[in-house]
NURO-475847 format. One record per residue (C-alpha): residue in one letter; x, y, z; chain; residue number from 1. Coordinates in steps of 0.02 Angstrom, whole numbers, plus 32768, in hexadecimal, padded with zeros to 4 digits. Each point is the difference from the previous one (the first is absolute). Example, Ala and Ser with C-alpha at 12.3 -4.5 7.8 and 13.67 -1.06 7.14 Angstrom:
BEGIN
[A; [8267; 7F1F; 8186]; A; 1] [S; [8045; 80AC; 7FDF]; A; 2] 
END
This chain:
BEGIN
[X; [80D4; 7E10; 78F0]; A; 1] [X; [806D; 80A4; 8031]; A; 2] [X; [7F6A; 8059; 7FF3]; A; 3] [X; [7F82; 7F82; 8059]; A; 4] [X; [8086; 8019; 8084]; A; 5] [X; [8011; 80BD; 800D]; A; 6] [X; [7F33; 7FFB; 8011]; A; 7] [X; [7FFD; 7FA2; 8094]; A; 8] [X; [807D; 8052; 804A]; A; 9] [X; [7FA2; 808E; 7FF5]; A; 10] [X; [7F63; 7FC5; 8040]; A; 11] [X; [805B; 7FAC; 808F]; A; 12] [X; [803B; 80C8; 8018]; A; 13] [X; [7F74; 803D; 7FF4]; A; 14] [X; [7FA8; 7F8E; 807C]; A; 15] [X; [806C; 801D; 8077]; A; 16] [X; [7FF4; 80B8; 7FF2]; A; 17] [X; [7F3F; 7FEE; 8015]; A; 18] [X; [8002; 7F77; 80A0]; A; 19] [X; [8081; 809B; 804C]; A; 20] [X; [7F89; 8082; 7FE4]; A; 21] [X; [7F70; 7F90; 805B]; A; 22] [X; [8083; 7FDF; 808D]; A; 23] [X; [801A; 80CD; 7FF9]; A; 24] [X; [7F5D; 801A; 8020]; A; 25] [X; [7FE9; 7F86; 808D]; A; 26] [X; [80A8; 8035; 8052]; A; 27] [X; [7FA2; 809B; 8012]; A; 28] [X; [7F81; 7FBF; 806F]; A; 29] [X; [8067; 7F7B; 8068]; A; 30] [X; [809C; 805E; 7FFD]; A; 31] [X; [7FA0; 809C; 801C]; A; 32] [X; [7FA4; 7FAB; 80AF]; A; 33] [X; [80B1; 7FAA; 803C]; A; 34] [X; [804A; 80AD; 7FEB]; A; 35] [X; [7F8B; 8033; 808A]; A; 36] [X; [7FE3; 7F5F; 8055]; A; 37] [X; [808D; 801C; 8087]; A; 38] [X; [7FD3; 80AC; 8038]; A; 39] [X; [7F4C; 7FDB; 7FFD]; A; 40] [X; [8005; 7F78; 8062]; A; 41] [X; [806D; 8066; 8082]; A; 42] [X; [7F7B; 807E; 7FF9]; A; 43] [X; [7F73; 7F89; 8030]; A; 44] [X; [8057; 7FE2; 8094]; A; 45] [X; [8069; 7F4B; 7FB9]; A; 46] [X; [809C; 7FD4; 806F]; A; 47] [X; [80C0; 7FD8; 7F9B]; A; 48] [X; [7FCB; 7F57; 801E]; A; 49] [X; [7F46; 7FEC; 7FA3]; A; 50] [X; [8058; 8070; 7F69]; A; 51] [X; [808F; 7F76; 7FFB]; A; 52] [X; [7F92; 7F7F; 8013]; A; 53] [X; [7F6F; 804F; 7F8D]; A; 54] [X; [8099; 8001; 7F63]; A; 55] [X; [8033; 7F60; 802D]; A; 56] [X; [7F65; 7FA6; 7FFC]; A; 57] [X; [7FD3; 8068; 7F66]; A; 58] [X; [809A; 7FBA; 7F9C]; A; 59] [X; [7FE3; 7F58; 804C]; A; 60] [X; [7F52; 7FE6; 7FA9]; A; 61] [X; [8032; 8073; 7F66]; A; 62] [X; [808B; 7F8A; 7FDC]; A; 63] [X; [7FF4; 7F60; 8074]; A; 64] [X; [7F3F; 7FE8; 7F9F]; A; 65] [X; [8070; 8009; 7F57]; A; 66] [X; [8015; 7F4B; 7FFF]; A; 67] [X; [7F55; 7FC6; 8001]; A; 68] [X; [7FCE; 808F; 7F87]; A; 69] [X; [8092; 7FCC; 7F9B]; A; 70] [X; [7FD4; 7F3C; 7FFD]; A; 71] [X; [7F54; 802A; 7FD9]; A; 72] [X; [801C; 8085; 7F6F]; A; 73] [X; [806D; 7F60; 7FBE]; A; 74] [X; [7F79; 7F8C; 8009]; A; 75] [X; [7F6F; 8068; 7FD2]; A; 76] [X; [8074; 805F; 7F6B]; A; 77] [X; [7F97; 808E; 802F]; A; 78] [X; [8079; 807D; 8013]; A; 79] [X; [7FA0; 8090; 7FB6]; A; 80] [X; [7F65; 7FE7; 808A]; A; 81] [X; [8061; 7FEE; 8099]; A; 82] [X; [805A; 80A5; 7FCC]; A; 83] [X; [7F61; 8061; 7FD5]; A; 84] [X; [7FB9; 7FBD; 8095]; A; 85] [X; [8098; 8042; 8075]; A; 86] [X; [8003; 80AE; 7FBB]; A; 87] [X; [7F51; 801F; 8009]; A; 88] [X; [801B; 7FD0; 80E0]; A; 89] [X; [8080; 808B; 800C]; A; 90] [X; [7FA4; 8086; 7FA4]; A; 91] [X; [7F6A; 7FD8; 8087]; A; 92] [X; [8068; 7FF4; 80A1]; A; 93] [X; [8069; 8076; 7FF3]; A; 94] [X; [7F92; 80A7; 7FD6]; A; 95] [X; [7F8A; 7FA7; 809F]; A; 96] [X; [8086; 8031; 8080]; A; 97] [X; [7FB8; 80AE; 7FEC]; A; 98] [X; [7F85; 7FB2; 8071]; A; 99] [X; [8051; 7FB4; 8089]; A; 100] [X; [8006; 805E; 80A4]; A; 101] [X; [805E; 7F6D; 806B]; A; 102] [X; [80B3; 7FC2; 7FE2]; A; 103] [X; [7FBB; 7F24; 7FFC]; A; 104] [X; [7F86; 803F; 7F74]; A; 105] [X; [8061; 8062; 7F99]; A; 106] [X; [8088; 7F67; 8022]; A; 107] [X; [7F7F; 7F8E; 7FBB]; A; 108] [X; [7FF4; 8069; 7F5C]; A; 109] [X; [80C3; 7FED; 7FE8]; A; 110] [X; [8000; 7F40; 8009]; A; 111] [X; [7F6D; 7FF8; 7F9C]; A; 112] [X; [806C; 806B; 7F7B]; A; 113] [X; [8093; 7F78; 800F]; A; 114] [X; [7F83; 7F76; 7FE4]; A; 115] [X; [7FFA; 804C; 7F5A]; A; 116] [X; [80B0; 800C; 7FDF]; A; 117] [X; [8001; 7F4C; 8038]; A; 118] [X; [7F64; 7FD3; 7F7A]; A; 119] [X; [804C; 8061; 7F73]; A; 120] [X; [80CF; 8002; 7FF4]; A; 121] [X; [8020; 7F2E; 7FD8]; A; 122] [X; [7F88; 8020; 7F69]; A; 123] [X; [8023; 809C; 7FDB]; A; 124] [X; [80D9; 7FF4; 7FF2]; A; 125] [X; [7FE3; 7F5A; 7FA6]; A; 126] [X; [7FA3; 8060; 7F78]; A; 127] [X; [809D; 8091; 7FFD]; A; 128] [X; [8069; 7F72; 800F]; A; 129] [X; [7FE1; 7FBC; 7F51]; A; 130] [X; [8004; 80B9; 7FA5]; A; 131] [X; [80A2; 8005; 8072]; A; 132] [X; [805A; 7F76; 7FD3]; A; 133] [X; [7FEC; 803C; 7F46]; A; 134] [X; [8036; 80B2; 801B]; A; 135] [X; [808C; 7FCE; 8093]; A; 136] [X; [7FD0; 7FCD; 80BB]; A; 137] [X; [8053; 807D; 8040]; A; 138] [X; [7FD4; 8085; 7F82]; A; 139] [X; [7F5E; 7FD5; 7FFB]; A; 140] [X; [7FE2; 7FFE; 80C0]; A; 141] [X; [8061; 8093; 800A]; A; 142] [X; [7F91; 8072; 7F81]; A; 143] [X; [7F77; 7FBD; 8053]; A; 144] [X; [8023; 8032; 80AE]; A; 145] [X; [8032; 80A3; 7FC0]; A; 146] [X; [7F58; 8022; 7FD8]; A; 147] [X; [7FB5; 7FB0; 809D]; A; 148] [X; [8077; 8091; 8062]; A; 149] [X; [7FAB; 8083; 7FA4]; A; 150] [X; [7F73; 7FEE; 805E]; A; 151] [X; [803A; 7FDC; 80A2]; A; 152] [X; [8074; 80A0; 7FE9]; A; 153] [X; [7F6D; 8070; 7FCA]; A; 154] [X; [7F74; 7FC3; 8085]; A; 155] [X; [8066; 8022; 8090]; A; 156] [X; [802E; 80AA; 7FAB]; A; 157] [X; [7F51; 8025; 7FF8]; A; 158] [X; [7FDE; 7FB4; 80A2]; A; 159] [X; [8073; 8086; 8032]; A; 160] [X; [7FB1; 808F; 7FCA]; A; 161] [X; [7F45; 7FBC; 802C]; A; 162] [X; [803F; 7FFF; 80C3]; A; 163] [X; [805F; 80AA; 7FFE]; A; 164] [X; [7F6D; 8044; 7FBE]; A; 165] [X; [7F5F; 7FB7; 8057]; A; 166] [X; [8066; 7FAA; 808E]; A; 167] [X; [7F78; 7F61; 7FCF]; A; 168] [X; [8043; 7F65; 7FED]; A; 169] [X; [7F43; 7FC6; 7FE8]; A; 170] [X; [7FFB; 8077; 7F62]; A; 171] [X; [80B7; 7FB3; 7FD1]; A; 172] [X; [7FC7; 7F44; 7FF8]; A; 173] [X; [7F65; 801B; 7FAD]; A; 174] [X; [805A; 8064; 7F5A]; A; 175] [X; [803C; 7F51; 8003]; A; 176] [X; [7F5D; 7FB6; 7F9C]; A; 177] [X; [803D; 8061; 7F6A]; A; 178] [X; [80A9; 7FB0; 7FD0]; A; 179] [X; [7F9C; 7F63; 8024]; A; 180] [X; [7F6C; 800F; 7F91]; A; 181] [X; [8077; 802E; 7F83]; A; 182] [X; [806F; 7F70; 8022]; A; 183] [X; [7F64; 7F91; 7FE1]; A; 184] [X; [7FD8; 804E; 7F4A]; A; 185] [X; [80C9; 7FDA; 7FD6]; A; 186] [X; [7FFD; 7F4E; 8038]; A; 187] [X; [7F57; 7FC6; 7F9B]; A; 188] [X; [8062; 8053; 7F5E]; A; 189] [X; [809F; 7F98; 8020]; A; 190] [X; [7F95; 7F6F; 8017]; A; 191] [X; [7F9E; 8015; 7F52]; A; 192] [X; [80A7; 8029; 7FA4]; A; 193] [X; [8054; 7F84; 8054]; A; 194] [X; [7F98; 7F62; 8022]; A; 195] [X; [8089; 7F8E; 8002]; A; 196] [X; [80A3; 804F; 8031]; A; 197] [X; [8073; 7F46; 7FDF]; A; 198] [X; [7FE3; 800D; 7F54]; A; 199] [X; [8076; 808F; 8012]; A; 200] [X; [8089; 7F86; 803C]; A; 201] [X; [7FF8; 7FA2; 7F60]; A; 202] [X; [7FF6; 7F5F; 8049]; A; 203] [X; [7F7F; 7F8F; 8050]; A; 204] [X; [8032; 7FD1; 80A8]; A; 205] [X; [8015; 7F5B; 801C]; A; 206] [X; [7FDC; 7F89; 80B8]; A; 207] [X; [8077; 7FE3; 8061]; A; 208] [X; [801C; 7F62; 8055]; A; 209] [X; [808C; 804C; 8078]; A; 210] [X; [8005; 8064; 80A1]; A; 211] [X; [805B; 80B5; 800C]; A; 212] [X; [80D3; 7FDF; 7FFD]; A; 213] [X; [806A; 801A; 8093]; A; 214] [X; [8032; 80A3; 7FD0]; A; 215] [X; [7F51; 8047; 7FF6]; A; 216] [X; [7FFC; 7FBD; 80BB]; A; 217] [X; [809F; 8055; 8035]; A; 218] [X; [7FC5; 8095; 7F99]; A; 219] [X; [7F6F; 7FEF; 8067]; A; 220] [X; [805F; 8000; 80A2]; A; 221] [X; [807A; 80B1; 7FD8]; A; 222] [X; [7F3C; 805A; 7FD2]; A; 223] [X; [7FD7; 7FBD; 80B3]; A; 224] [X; [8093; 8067; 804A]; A; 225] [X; [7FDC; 8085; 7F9D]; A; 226] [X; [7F53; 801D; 8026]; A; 227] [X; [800C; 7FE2; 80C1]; A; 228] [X; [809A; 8075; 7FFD]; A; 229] [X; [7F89; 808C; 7FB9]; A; 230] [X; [7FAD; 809C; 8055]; A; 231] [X; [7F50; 801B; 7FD6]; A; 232] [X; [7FD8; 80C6; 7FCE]; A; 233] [X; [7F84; 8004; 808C]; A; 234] [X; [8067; 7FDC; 8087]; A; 235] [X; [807C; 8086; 7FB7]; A; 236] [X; [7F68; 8071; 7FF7]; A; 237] [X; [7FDF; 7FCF; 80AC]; A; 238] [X; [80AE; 8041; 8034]; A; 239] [X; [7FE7; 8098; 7FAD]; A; 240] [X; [7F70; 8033; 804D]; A; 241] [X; [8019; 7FC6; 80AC]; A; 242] [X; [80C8; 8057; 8017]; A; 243] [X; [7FA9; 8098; 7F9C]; A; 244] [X; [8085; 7FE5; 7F5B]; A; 245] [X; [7F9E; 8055; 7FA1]; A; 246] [X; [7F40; 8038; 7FF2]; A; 247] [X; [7F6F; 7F8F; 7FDF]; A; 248] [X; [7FCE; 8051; 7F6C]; A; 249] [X; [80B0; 8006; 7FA7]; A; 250] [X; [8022; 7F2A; 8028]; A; 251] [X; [7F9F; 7FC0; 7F6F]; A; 252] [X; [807C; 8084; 7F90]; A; 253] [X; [8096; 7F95; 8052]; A; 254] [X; [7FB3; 7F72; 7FB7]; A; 255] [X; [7FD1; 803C; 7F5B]; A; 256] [X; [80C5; 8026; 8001]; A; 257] [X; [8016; 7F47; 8020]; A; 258] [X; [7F88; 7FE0; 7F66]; A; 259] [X; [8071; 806F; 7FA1]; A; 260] [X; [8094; 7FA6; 8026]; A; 261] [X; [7F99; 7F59; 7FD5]; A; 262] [X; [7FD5; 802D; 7F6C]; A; 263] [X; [80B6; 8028; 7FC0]; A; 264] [X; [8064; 7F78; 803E]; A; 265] [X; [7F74; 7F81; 7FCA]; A; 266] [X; [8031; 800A; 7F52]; A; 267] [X; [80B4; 8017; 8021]; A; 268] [X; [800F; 7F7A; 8067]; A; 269] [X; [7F86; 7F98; 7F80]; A; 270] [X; [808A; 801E; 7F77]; A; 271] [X; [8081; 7FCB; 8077]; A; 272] [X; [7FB2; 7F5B; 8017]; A; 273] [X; [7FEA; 7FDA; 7F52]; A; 274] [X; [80CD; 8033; 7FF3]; A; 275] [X; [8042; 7FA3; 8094]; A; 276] [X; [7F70; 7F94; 8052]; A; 277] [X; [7FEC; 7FD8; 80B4]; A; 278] [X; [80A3; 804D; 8022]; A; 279] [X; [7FA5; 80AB; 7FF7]; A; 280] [X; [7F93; 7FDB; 809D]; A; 281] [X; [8099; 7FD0; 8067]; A; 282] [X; [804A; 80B7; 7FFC]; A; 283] [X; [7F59; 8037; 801F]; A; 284] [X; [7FDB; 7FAC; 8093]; A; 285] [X; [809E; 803C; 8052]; A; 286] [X; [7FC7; 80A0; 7FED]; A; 287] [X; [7F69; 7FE8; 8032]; A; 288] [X; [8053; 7FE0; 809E]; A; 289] [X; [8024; 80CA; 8021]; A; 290] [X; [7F4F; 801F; 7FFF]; A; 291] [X; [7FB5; 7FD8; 809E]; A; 292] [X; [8087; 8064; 805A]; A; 293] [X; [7FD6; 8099; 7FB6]; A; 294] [X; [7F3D; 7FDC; 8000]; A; 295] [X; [8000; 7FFD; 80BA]; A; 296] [X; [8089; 8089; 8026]; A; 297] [X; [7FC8; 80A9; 804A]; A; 298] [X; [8048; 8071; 7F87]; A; 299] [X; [7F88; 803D; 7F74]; A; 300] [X; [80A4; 7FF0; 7F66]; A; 301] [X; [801B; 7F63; 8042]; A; 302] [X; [7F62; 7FC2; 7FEE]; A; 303] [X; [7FD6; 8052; 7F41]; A; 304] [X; [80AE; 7F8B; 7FDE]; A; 305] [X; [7FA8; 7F70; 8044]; A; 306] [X; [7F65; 8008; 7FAE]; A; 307] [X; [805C; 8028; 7F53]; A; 308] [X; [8069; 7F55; 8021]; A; 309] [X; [7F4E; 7F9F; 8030]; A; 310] [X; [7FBF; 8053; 7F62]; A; 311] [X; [8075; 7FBA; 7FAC]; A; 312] [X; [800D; 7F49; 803F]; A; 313] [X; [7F2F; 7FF0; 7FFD]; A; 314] [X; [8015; 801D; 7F3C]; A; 315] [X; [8074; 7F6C; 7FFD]; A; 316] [X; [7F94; 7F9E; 8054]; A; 317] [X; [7F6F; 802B; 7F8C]; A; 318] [X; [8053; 7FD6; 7F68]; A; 319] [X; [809A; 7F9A; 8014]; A; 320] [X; [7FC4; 7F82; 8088]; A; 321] [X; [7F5F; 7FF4; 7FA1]; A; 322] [X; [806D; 7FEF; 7F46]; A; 323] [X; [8082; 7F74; 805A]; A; 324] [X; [7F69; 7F84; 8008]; A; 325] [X; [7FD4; 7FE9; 7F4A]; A; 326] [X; [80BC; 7FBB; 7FED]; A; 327] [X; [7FDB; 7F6F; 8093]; A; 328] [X; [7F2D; 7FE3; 7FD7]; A; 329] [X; [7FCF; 7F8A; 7F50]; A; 330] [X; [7F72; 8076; 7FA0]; A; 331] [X; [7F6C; 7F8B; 805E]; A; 332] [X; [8025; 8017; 80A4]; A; 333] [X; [8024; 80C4; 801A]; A; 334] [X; [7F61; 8026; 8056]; A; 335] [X; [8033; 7F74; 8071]; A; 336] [X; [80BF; 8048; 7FFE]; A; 337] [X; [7FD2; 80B7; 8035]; A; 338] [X; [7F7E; 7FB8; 807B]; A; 339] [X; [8090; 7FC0; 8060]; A; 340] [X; [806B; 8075; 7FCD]; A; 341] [X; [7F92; 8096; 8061]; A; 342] [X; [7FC4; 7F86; 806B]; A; 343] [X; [80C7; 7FF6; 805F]; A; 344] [X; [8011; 80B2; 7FE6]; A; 345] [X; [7F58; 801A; 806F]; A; 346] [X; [8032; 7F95; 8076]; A; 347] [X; [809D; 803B; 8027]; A; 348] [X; [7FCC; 80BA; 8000]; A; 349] [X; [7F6E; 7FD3; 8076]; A; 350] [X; [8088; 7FC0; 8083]; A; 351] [X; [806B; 8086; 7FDB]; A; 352] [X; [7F8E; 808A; 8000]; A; 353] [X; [7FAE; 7FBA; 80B6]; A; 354] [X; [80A8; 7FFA; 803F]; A; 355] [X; [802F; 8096; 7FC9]; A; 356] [X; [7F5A; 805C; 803E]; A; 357] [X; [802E; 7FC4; 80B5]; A; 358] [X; [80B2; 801E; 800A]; A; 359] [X; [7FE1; 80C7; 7FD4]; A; 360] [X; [7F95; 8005; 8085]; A; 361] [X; [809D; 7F91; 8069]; A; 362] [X; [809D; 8027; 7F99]; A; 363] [X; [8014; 8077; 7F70]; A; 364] [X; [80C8; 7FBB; 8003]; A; 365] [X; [7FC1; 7F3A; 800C]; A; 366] [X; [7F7B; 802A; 7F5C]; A; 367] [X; [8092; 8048; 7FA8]; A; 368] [X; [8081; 7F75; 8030]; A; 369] [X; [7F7A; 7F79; 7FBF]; A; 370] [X; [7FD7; 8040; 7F50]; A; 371] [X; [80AD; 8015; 7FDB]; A; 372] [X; [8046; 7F6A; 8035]; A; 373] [X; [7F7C; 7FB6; 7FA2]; A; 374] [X; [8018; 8064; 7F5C]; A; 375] [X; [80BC; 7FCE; 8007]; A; 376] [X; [7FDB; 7F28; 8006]; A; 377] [X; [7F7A; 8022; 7F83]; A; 378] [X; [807D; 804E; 7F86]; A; 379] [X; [8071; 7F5E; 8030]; A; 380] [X; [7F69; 7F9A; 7FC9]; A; 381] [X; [7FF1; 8050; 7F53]; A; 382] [X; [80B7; 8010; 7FD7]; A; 383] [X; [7FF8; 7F4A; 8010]; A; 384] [X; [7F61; 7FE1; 7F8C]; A; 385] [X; [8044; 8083; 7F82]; A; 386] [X; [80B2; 7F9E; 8011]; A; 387] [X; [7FAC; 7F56; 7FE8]; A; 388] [X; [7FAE; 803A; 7F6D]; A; 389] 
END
């Protein structure tokens, strides 16, 4: 039995190790484009405004979509072909923004890229979530995010290099095809080893006859705070670009630092969780809280502090918010749980980010004085869900 044990365990492992490297490899085409996105679109000739609104309504049907995505991956219990069929979007519309010559069109591409997203992430964290939940939610989300940072830390590297080079950010986007391919080839093996990830769980899930518990609602509501408290990259990128921070070609670096700083606290943070629970993502969030200050400050140290702190927060989001619902969803209704689980983060960033994209071209002060207050009531909101449970 020890040993039947020890042998899924690994396989769980080693699952989640392969679904990171396909999430590497994609990172470094979607990370690698929104690494660019903000200065690109300032180059086209985009206002503050459209580049606000442009991440806003991005994360709105990225995440907001999650719930029907979700509901059907449920239904259908085809998890595996709604994630094969989002990955294989982004490795086409990204690389395509080599061809756009217009700010609307190349905005087109980038919603088109968060459809996917939207199509692939319900089915594609219930299937981690089962390897997960055998290995440790957090741990398990937390090694896999690791990975996924990999690539978003070495395509905006690159990305780097390609512009201080050539100068081309048509030559930049279309290396992108190349991580994608690749991330193709990865995803059909994981699927062939791994036809049915559950079995990994060691239990069939059973139907449910009851809706999600309160605390998955209030849950739901501190993620809402969170989310609309939070500065998209672009709009940083933006800020950069426009008060002449730093150059063009050295922003996406600044971002691959961010990646870095993912990356690490990911895992740390992922251990954390499995240690002391919610409680972890209260502390965080009040930290988070410093962030936006810095982001939008004037002085270059200041801002490298800021985007280490945002770095740092984003890989708590990525693993801990996603690990925290397993412990409120029954096995059957996870697609249906992250749905509206990225659904409400969507949402709220799409509000915030819009609001946020206006008041820098109003208010630099009033942006900062929003996100914060909001990062401090959504760490009230938590401490109360991690105090409840």
């Amino acid at each position: 039995m020890q040993s039947s044990a020890a042998a899924t365990y690994q396989r769980a492992f080693q699952f989640i190790v392969l679904m990171g490297i396909v999430s590497l490899l994609a990172d470094m085409v979607y990370e690698g484009g929104r690494s660019l996105s903000g200065q690109y679109l300032a180059l086209l000739g985009a206002s503050g405004t459209i580049v606000g609104l442009t991440a806003g309504i991005g994360e709105l049907i990225g995440y907001g979509l999650r719930v029907v995505f979700g509901y059907l991956s449920d239904r259908t219990r085809r998890y595996w072909l709604l994630t094969i069929l989002g990955y294989g979007m982004t490795i086409i519309a990204v690389p395509l923004l080599a061809l756009t010559n217009n700010w609307p069109l190349a905005v087109g591409l980038l919603m088109v890229e968060r459809l996917s997203k939207a199509l692939r992430s319900p089915a594609k964290d219930t299937l981690i979530s089962y390897a997960a939940e055998r290995v440790g939610a957090g741990k398990g989300f937390g090694l896999h995010e690791v990975l996924d940072q990999v690539g978003a830390i070495a395509a905006p590297l690159m990305l780097t290099g390609v512009l201080a080079f050539s100068n081309s950010f048509q030559l930049a986007f279309g290396l992108l095809i190349i991580p994608g391919v690749l991330c193709m080839v990865v995803l059909l093996m994981a699927r062939k080893q791994f036809p049915q990830p559950a079995d990994l769980i060691g239990k069939t899930p059973t139907l449910s006859t009851t809706g999600f518990s309160r605390q998955f609602w209030l849950y739901m509501v501190g993620v809402a705070l969170f989310a609309a408290a939070s500065v998209d990259f672009a709009l940083t990128a933006y800020h950069l670009q426009q008060q002449r921070i730093l150059a063009s070609a050295a922003i996406p670096a600044l971002y691959a630092l961010a990646m870095t700083v993912d990356a690490v606290a990911a895992f740390g943070f992922g251990l954390l969780y499995d240690r002391i629970g919610l409680y972890a993502l209260v502390g965080i969030t009040a930290l988070a809280a410093l962030s936006t200050p810095l982001l939008f400050s004037d002085g270059f140290l200041m801002v490298i502090i800021g985007i280490v702190i945002w770095g740092g927060v984003l890989g708590a989001q990525e693993s801990i918010l996603r690990a925290a619902v397993t412990r409120f969803a029954p096995l059957d209704r996870r697609g249906a749980a992250y749905g509206l689980f990225n659904a409400g983060f969507g949402i709220s960033w799409f509000v915030g980010s819009a609001c946020f994209g206006l008041l820098y071209d109003i208010s630099r002060p009033a942006l900062i004085g929003v996100s914060v207050i909001l990062y401090l009531i959504a760490a009230l909101v938590l401490w109360s869900v991690a105090h409840r449970a």
